[in-house]
TORROVEX-97086 format. One record per residue (C-alpha): residue number from 1; residue in one letter; x, y, z. Coordinates in nm, 3 decimals, padded with zeros to 5 digits. Example, Ala and Ser with C-alpha at 12.3 -4.5 7.8 and 13.67 -1.06 7.14 Angstrom:
+-----+------+---------+---------+---------+
:  nr : rest :      px :      py :      pz :
+-----+------+---------+---------+---------+
:   1 :    A :  01.230 : -00.450 :  00.780 :
:   2 :    S :  01.367 : -00.106 :  00.714 :
+-----+------+---------+---------+---------+
// end
This chain:
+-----+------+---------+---------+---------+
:  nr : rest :      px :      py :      pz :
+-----+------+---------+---------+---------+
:   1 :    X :  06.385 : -10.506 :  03.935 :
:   2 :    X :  06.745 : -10.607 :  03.836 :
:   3 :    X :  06.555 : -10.664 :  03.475 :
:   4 :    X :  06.422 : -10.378 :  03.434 :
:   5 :    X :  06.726 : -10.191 :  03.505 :
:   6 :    X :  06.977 : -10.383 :  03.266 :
:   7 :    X :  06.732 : -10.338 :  02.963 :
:   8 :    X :  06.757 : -09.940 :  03.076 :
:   9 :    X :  07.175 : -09.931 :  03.078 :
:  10 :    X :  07.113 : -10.129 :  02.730 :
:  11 :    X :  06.905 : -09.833 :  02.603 :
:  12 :    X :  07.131 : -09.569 :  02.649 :
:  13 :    X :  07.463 : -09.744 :  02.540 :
:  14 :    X :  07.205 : -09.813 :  02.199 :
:  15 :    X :  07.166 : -09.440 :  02.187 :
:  16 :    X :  07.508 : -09.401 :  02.224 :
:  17 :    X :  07.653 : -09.590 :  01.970 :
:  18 :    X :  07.392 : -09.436 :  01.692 :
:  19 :    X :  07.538 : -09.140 :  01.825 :
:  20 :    X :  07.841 : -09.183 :  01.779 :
:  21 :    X :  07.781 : -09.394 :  01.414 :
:  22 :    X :  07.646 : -09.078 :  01.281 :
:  23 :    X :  07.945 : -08.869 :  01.354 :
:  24 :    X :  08.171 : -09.101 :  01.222 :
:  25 :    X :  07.994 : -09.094 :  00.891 :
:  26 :    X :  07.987 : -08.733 :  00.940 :
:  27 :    X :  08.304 : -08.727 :  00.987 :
:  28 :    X :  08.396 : -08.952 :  00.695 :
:  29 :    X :  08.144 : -08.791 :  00.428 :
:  30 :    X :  08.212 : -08.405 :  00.556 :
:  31 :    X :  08.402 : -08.301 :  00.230 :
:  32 :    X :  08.143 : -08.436 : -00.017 :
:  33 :    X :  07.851 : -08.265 :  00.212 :
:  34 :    X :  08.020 : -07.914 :  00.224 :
:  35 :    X :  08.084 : -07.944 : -00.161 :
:  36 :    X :  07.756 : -08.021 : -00.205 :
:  37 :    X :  07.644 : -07.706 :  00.016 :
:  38 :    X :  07.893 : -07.522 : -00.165 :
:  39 :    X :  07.775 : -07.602 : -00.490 :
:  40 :    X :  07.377 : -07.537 : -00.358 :
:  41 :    X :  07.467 : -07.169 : -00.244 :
:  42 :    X :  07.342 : -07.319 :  00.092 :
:  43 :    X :  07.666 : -07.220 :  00.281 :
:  44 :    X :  07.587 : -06.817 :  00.133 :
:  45 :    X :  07.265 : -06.854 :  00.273 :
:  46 :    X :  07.341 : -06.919 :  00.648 :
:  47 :    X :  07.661 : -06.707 :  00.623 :
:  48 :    X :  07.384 : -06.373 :  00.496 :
:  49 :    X :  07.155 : -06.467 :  00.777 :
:  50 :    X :  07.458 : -06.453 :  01.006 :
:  51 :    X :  07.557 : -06.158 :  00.899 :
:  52 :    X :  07.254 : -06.002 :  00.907 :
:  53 :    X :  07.032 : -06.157 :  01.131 :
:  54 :    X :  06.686 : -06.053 :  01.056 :
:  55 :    X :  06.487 : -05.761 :  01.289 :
:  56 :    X :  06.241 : -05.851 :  01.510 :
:  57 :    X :  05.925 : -05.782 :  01.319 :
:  58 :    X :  05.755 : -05.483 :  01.520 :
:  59 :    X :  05.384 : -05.487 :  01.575 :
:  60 :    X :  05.257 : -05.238 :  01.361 :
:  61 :    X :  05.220 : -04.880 :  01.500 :
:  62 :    X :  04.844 : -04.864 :  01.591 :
:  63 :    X :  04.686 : -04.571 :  01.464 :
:  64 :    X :  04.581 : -04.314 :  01.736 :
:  65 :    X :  04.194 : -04.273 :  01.722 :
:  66 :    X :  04.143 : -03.953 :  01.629 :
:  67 :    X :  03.974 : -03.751 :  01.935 :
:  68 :    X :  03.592 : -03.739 :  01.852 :
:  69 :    X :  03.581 : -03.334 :  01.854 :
:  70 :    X :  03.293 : -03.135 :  01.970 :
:  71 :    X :  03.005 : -03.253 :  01.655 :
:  72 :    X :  03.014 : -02.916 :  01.468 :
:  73 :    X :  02.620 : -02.888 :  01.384 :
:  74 :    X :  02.509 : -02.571 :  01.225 :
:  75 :    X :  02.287 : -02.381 :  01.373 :
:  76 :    X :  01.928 : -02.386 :  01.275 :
:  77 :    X :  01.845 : -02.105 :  01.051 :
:  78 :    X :  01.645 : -01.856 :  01.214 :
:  79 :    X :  01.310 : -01.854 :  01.095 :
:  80 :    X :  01.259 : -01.438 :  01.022 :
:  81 :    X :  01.017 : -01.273 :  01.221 :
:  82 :    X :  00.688 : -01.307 :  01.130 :
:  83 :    X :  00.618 : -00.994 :  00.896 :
:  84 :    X :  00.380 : -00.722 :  01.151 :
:  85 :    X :  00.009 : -00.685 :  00.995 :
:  86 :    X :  00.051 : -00.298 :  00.844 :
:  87 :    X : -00.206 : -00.100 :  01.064 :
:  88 :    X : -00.491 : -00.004 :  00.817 :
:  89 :    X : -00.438 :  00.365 :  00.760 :
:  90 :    X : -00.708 :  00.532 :  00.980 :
:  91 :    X : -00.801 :  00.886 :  00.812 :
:  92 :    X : -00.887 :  01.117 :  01.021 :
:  93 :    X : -01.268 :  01.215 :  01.052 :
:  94 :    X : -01.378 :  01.450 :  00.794 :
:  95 :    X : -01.438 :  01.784 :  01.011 :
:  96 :    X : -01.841 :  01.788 :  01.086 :
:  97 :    X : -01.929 :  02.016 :  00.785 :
:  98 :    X : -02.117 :  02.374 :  00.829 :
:  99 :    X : -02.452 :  02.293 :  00.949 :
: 100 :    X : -02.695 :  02.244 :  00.649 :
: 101 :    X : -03.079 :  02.434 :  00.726 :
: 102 :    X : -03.356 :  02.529 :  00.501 :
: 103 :    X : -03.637 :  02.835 :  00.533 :
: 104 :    X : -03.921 :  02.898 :  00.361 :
: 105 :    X : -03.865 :  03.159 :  00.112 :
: 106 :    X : -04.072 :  03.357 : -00.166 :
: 107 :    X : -03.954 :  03.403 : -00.514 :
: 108 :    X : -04.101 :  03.633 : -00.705 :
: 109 :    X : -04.201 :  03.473 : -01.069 :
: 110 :    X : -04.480 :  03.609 : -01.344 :
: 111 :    X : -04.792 :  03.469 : -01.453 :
: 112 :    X : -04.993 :  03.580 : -01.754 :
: 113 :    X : -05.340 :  03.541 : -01.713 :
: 114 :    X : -05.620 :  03.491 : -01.988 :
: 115 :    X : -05.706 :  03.833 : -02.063 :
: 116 :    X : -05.337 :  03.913 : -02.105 :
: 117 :    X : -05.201 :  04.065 : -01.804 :
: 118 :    X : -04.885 :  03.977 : -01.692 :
: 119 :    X : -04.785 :  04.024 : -01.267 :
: 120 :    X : -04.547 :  03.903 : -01.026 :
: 121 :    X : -04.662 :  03.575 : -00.846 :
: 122 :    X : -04.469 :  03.485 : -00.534 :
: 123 :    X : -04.411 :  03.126 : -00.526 :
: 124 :    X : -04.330 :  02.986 : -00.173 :
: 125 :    X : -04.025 :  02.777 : -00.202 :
: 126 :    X : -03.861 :  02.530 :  00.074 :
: 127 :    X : -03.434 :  02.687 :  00.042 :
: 128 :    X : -03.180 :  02.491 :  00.199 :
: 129 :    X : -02.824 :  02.732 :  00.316 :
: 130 :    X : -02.549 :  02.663 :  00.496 :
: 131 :    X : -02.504 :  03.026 :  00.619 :
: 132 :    X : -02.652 :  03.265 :  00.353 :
: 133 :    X : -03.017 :  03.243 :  00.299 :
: 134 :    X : -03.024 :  03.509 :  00.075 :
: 135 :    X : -02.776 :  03.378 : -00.143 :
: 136 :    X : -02.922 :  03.065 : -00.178 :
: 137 :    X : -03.268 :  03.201 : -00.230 :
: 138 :    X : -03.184 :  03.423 : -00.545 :
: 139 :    X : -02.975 :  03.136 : -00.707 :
: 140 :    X : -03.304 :  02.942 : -00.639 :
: 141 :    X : -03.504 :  03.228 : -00.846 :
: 142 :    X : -03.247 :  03.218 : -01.122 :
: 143 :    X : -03.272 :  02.867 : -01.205 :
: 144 :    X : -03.621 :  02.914 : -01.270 :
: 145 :    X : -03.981 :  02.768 : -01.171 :
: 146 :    X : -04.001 :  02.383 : -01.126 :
: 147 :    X : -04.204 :  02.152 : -01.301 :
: 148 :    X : -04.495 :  02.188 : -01.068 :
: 149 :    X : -04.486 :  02.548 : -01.056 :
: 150 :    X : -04.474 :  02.589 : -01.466 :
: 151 :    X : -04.767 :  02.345 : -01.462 :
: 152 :    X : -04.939 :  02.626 : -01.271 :
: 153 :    X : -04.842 :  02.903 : -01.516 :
: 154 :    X : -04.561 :  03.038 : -01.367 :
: 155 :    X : -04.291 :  03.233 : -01.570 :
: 156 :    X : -03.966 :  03.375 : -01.532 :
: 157 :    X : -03.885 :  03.682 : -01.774 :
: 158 :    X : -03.505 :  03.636 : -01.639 :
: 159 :    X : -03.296 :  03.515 : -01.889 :
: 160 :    X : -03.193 :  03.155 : -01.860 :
: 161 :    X : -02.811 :  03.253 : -01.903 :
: 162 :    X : -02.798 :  03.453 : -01.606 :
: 163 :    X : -02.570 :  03.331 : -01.327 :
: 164 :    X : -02.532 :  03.485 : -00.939 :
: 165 :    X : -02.204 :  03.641 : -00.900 :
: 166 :    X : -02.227 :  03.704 : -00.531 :
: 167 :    X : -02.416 :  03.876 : -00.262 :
: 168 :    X : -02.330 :  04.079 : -00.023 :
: 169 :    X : -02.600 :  04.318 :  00.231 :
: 170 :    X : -02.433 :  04.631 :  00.386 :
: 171 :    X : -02.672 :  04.887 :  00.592 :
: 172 :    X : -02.957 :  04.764 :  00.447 :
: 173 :    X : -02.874 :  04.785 :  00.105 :
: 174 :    X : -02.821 :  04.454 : -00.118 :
: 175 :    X : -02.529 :  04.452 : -00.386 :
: 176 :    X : -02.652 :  04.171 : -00.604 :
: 177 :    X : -02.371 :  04.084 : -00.868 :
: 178 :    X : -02.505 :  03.925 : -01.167 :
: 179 :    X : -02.374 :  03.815 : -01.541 :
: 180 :    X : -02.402 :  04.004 : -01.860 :
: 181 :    X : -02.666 :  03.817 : -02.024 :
: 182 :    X : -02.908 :  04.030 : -01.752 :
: 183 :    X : -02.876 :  04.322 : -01.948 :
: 184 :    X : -03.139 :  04.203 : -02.237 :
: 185 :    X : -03.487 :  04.124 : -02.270 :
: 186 :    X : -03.647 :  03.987 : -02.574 :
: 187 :    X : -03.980 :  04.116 : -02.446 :
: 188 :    X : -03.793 :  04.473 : -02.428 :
: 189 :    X : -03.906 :  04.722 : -02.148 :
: 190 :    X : -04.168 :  04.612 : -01.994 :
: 191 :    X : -03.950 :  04.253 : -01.986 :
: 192 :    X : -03.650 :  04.430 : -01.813 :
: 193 :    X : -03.931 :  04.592 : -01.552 :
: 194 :    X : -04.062 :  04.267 : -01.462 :
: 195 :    X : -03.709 :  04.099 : -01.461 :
: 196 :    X : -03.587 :  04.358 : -01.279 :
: 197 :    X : -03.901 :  04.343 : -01.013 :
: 198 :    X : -03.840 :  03.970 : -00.994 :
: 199 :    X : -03.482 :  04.031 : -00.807 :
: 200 :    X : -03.591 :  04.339 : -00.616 :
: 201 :    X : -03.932 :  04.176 : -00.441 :
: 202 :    X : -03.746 :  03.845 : -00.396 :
: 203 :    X : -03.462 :  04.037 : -00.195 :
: 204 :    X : -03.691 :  04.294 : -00.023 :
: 205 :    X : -03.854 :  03.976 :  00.144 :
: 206 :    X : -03.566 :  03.945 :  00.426 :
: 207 :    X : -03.602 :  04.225 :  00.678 :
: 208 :    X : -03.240 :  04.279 :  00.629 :
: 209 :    X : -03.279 :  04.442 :  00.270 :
: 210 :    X : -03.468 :  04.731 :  00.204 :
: 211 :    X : -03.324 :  04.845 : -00.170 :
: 212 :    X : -03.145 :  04.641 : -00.383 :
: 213 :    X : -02.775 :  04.764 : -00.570 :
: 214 :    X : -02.718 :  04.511 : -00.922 :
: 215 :    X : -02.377 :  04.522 : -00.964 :
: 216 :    X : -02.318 :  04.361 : -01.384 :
: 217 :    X : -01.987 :  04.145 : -01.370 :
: 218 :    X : -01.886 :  04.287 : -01.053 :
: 219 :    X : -01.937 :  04.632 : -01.224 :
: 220 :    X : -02.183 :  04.921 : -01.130 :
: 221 :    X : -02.382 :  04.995 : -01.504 :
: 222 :    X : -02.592 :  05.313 : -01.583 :
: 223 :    X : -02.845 :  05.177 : -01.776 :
: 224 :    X : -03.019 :  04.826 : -01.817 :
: 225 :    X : -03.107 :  04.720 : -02.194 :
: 226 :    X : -03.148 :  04.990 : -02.472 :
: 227 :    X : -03.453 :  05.113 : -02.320 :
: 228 :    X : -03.242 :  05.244 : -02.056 :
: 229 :    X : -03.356 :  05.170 : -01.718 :
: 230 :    X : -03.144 :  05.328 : -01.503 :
: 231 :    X : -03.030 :  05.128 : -01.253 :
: 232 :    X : -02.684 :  05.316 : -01.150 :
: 233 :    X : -02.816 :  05.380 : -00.786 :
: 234 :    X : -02.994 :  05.148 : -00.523 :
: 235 :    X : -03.359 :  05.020 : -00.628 :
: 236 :    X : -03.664 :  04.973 : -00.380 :
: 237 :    X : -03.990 :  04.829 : -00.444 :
: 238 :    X : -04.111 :  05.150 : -00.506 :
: 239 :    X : -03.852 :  05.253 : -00.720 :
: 240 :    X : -04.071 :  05.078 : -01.052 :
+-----+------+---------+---------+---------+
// end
């Protein structure tokens, strides 16, 4: 125990002296070491530092995070509105036209036989009217005989040209107005008797007309062809 603690007094007198050896050469060499310091610029060196001693380095300044804002999403584009069908134009109904009806009529035609007479046939004929039978039954006689009736030998001695004006019945009298081209007959008088006859008879049929009035282009004439045949006054059956 003694030992141990002489070899520690030793120890620290050795530190000690080393000590103190190393100031002494300090001490001794101290003008060649600050020359040589001098001379190395060290001695400007610690005297800047001490002077200005360097700033702490700050942290650097973390960067706020930027606030996450409301996500600015556009809105979805509205699809447009789907396009309405067009309503299919509905016309309105046609107004129920005038009720259509037919009638047996007779029209007067001629036929010429073999021994060379000539009379008035009456031809029955199936007329269809809306509301003026007689009307429709003279324009029927105007146009002529039909096929079947010409393969039978029926005539008209009216002239093909000659178109119904109008009709009109007034106290028992007809006023039939007719075209121009009624005026002539090639077959002269007894032609214009028998064309004449053809328009009387076929009128006389309805018990509304007893006499018959022609009226030429809406006119009133004196006489019909160059024969003359008056007809400036109302005609019966009788009248010819």
């Amino acid at each position: 125990m003694a030992r141990k603690k002489k070899q520690q007094g030793f120890g620290v007198l050795f530190w000690i002296a080393s000590i103190l050896v190393v100031i002494i050469v300090y001490l001794w060499n101290r003008p060649t070491i600050l020359k040589v310091m001098e001379n190395t610029g060290f001695i400007e060196v610690v005297k800047e530092k001490i002077a200005s001693p360097t700033p702490p380095t700050s942290s650097p300044t973390p960067t706020p995070p930027v606030a996450a804002g409301p996500t600015h999403t556009s809105p979805p584009t509205p699809s447009p509105p789907p396009t309405p069908s067009p309503t299919p134009h509905t016309s309105p109904p046609p107004s129920p036209s005038a009720t259509t009806r037919s009638r047996t009529s007779l029209l007067y035609f001629v036929q010429v036989f073999d021994d060379g007479r000539v009379e008035l046939v009456p031809v029955k004929r199936r007329v269809t009217y809306t509301d003026a039978p007689l009307t429709a039954t003279l324009d029927a006689l105007l146009h002529g005989p039909t096929a079947g009736e010409l393969s039978a030998g029926v005539r008209s001695l009216i002239p093909p040209e000659t178109r119904l004006l109008g009709v009109r019945v007034e106290n028992g009298t007809a006023y039939i107005n007719i075209s121009e081209s009624f005026r002539f007959n090639p077959l002269g008088q007894e032609g214009l008797v028998l064309q004449l006859k053809q328009i009387i008879y076929t009128a006389t049929e309805f018990p509304t007309v007893e006499q018959v009035q022609l009226l030429i282009e809406g006119k009133t004439v004196r006489y019909l062809g160059p024969e003359g045949i008056p007809i400036d006054h109302p005609l019966s059956r009788s009248s010819l």
